[in-house]
C-alpha positions in Angstrom: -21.3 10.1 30.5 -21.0 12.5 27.1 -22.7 11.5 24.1 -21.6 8.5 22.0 -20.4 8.4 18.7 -22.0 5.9 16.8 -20.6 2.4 15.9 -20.4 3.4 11.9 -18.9 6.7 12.4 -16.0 5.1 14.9 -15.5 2.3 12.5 -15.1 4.9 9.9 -12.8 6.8 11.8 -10.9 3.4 12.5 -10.7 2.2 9.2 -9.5 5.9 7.5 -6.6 6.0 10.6 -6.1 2.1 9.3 -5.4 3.2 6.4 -3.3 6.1 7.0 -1.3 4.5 9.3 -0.6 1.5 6.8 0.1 3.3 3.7 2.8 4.8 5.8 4.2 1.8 7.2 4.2 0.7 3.3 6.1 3.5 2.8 8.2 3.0 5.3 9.0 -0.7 4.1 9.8 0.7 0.6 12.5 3.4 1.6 14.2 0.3 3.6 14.1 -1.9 0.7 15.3 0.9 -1.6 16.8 -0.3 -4.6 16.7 -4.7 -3.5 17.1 -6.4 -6.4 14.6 -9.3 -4.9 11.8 -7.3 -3.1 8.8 -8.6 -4.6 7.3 -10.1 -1.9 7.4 -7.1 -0.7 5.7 -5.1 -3.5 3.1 -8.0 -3.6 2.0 -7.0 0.0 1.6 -3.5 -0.9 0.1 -3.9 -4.2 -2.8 -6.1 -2.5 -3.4 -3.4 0.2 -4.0 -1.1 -2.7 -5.7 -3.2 -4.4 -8.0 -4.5 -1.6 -8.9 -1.0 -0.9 -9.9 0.0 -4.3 -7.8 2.7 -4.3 -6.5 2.3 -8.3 -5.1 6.0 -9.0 -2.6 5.1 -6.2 -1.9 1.4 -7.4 -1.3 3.0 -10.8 1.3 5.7 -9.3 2.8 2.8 -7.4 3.2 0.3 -10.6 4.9 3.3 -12.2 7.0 3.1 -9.2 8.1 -0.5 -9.2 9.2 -0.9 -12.7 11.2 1.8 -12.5 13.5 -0.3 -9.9 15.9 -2.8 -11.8 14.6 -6.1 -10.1 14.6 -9.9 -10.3 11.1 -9.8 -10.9 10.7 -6.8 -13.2 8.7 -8.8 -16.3 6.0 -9.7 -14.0 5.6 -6.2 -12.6 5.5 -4.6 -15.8 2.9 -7.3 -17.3 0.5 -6.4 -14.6 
């Protein structure tokens, strides 16, 4: 049997694929809602998964983002 990696240094590994592999999905979900004039729910999701990861320079890039799209729920957006 070869060494083991620790626990911390898997989860690590885990958690920065996670990550990765979500923010592209989110992506993903944006290009196929395009220019929806009701997506908030939507940009909800993917503003809390910035927002639960602390990550604020790319919440910031993506609020620029949103209110940029003519939407239903533009005001709120641009409030936040």
């Amino acid at each position: 049997m070869g060494p083991r990696i620790s626990t911390s240094v898997e989860h690590s590994r885990l958690a920065a694929w996670s990550l990765c592999h979500f923010n592209r999905l989110f992506e993903r979900g944006a290009d196929a809602v395009g220019m929806d004039f009701m997506p908030h729910v939507f940009w909800d999701k993917f503003i809390a998964f910035y927002e639960e990861d602390q990550d604020f320079p790319k919440l910031a890039k993506l609020m620029e983002r949103i209110i940029k799209i003519p939407q239903h729920q533009y005001a709120r957006f641009y409030q936040q």
